[in-house]
N, C-alpha and C positions, 0 to 999 in steps of 0.2 A: 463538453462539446468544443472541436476544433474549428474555426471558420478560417479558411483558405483564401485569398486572394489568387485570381489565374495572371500567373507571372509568366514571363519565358523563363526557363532554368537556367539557370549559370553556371557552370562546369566549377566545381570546388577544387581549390588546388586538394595534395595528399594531405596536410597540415590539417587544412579546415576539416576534410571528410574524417579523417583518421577523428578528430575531436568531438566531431556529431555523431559516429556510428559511437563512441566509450559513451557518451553522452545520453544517447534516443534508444540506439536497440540491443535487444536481449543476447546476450552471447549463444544462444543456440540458434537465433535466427542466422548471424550472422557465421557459424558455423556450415549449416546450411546450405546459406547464399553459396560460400565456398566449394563448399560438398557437391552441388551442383555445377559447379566450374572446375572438379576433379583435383582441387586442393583442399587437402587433409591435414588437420592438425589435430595432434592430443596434448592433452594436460594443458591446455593453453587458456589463461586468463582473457577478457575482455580486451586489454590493452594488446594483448599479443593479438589476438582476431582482428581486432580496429586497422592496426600496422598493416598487417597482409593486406588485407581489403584494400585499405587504399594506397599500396603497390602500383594497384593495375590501373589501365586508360581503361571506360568502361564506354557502350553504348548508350543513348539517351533511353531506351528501354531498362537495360540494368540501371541503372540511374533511379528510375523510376521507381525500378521494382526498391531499390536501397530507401528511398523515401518516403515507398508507403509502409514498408516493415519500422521505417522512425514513428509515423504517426499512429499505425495498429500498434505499436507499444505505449503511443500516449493516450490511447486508445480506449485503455481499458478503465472498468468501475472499480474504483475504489473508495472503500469506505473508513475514514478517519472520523476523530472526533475528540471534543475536552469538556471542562466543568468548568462553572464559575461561581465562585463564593463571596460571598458578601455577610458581614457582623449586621447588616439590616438588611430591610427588607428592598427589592428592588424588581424592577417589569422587564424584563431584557427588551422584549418587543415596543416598548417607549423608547429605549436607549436607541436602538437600530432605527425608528424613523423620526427620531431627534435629530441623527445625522445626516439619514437619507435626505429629508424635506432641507435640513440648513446646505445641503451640499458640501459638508465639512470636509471629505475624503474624494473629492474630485478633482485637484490637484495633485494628488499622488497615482494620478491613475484606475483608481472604484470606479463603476458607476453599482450604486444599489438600488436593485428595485423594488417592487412593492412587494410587500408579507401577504398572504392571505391567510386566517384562522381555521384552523381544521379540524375536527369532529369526526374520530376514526372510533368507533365501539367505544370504549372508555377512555378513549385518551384525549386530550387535547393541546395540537399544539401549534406553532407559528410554520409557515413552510414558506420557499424563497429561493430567490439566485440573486446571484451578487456576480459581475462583469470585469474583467481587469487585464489591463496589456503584459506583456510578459516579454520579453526581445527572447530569439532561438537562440542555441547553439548556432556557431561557428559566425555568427558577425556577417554572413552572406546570405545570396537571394537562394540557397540549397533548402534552406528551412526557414521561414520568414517569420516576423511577428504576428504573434497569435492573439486574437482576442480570446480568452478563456471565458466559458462561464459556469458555475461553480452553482449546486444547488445544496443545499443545506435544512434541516429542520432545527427548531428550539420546542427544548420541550423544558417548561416550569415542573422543577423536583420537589420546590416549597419556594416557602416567601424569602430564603436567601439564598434559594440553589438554581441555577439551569442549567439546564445540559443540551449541549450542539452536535448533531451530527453533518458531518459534511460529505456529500458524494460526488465526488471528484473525479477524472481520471489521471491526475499524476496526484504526486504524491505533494508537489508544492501547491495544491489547490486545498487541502484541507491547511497545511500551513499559512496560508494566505489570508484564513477566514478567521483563524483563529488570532491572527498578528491580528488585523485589523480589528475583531471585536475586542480582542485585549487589551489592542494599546488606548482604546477607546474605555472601557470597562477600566482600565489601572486608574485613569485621572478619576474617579470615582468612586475609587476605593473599592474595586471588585477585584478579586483572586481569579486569574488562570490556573488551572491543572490540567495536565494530558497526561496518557500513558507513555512515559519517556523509561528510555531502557535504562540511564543512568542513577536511578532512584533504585533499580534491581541489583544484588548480588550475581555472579556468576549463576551461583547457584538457585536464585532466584530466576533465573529465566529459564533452567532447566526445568523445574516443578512448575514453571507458567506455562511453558508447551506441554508438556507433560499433562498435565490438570484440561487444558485447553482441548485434547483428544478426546477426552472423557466426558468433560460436562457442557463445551462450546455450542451443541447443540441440540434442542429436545432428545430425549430415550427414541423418539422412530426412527434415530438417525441413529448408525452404529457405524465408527473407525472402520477400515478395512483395510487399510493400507499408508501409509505414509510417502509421498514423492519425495520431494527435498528438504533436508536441513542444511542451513548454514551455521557458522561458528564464525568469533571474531573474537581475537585479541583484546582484551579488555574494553570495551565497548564503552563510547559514552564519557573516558576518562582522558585524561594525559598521554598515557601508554598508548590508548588508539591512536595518536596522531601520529605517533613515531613506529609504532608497530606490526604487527604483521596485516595481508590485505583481508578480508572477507575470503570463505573459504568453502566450498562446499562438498558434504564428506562424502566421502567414496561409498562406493555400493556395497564393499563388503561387512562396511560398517555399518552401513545404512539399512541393510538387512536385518541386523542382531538388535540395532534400537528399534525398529519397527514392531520383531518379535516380541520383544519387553513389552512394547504398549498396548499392544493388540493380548498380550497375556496379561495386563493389570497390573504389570510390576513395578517397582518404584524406579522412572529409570535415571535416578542419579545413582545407583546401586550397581548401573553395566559399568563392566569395566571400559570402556572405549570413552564414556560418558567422566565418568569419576578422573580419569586422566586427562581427561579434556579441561574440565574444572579445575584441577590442581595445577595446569599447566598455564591457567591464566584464561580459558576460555569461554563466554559464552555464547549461547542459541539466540540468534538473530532472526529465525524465520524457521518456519517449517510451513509445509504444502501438505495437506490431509487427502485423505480420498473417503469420502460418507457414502453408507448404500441406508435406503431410505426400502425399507421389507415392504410394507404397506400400500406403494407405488411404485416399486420398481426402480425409484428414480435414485441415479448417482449424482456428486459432487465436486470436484476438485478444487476445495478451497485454500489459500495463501494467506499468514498469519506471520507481520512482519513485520521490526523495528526496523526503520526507512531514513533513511535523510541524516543531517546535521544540523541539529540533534534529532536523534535517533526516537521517534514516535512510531506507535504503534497503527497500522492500518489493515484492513484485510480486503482480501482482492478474491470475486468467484472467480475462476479460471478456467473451467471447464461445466460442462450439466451434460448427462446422459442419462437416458430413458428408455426401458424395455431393449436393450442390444447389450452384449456382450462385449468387456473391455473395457479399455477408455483410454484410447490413442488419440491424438489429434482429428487423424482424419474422422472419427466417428464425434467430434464433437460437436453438440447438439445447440450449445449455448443461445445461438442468433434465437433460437424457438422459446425460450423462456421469457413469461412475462417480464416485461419490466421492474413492475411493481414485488413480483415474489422475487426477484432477483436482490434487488435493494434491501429486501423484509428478511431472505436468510443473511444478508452479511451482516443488518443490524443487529439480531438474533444474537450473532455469534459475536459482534464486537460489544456488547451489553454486557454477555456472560463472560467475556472477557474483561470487564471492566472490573467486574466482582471478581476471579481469579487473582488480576494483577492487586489489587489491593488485601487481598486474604494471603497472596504468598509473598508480598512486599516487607523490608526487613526495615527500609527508610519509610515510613509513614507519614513523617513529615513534610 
């Protein structure tokens, strides 16, 4: 949840805009935006879309319209999450209102509030939000400081294990829960683990997405398509910092791996795949499309190593119901429960959890 202060707007020079549209929104928005104003561009990176855009003197309506496509992109849910280990036994929800009640993380900006205990069917677990300032992009009043607030569950796996899920809508809100229970949980001698892309081989993330179509969510749920895959130059390593940007493959490619996985096939075995790997690259994200036979209902879910470093999150992006397709305009999403919203991404970042460590090469 974003809270807004009403400002007057400030006209951002090109510097600033150009840094907050690379920054806040999704290059097809701002494609779009363009498209709309009869400027067309292909094959164009983010950085090239950001530069156009802010070319032009715009009205305080486009303006508007630019800043709300920033915050619908911070917009969205997102589901992250880590583990925490410990050689003894240990309460997480003691640790967390140990520090809540001392106020020990209120100087860096936290406010933590209160847990409440939860009794869902068989499980039992701690639930919460945790609060925190964050400054925007671009150092101006175009996007201002956001209070964020960041809701999370802990669930005890045994007496030296818990596991946190956080639902967030950027992707530095689950990184935010996890800094701060960890660097709290380290003085303690508790273990952080997250699904980080640099613990995976190339090849290992190819057979994580792969596996991920398959078994990511119960059998009523059956693949039916694949949106986007990205690829990135050694991921997570040295070579990324110097090497090529994030990439995402073309449709003709994007057909033939689809085909593979919708046929069962192993697809480190395509050829488009197998050269991608040998050439140093791996899957950063893919976008499924689930048809659910039993209810009619569809999916569009995002399955993505994010950030620096590079963890794993997954984001629904779409839900359709009883209508044919699944474009934009027919998407249904605002009509889904909240709560089943949350229940399939945890679903699938669960069975994600077991994938990434069954086709993990570094274990350690």
């Amino acid at each position: 949840m974003i809270k807004m202060t009403k400002q007057p707007l400030t006209y951002p020079s090109p510097q600033d805009l150009e840094f907050i549209l690379c920054t806040c929104v999704r290059k097809c928005d701002l494609l779009t935006f363009l498209r709309n104003r009869s400027v067309f561009l292909f094959n164009a990176s983010i950085e090239d879309a950001a530069k156009e855009v802010a070319r032009y003197l715009y009205s305080a309506d486009s303006l508007e319209e630019l800043r709300a496509l920033a915050y619908r992109s911070s917009n969205n849910k997102i589901l992250s999450g880590f583990h925490l280990f410990s050689d003894k036994e240990f309460a997480l929800d003691n640790i967390y209102n140990d520090i809540r009640n001392k106020g020990l993380l209120t100087s860096k900006g936290y406010r933590l509030n209160t847990i409440a205990k939860v009794t869902e069917s068989d499980k039992i677990y701690f639930e919460g939000t945790l609060s925190y300032l964050k400054q925007s992009a671009g150092r101006i009043n175009f996007i201002r400081t956001e209070e964020r607030d960041v809701a999370f569950k802990m669930y005890q796996i045994s007496d030296t294990e818990w596991q946190v899920e956080v639902d967030g809508a950027k992707s530095s809100d689950g990184k935010t829960v996890m800094s701060m229970l960890g660097d709290v949980a380290k003085k303690r001698g508790i273990e952080t683990k997250s699904l980080r892309i640099d613990r995976l081989t190339n090849g290992d993330t190819i057979s994580f997405f792969d596996k991920l179509a398959k078994e990511g969510l119960p059998n009523t749920w059956e693949i039916v398509d694949i949106g986007r895959i990205n690829i990135k130059r050694e991921p997570g390593t040295k070579v990324d910092d110097f090497g090529d940007d994030e990439q995402e493959v073309e449709q003709e490619q994007l057909s033939g791996i689809t085909n593979a996985i919708l046929e069962g096939k192993n697809l480190r075995e395509h050829q488009f795949v197998r050269n991608a790997e040998e050439s140093g690259y791996a899957f950063t994200s893919m976008t499924y499309l689930f048809h659910n036979h039993q209810t009619d209902e569809k999916i569009r879910i995002r399955a993505e190593f994010k950030g620096s470093p590079k963890i794993f999150e997954v984001a629904l992006e779409a839900y359709f119901i009883g209508i044919e397709g699944n474009s934009d305009d027919e998407n249904q999403l605002s009509i889904l429960d909240d709560k089943k919203n949350l229940n399939i991404r945890s679903i699938f970042w669960n069975n994600a959890c077991s994938i990434f460590y069954d086709v993990c090469t570094n274990v350690n």
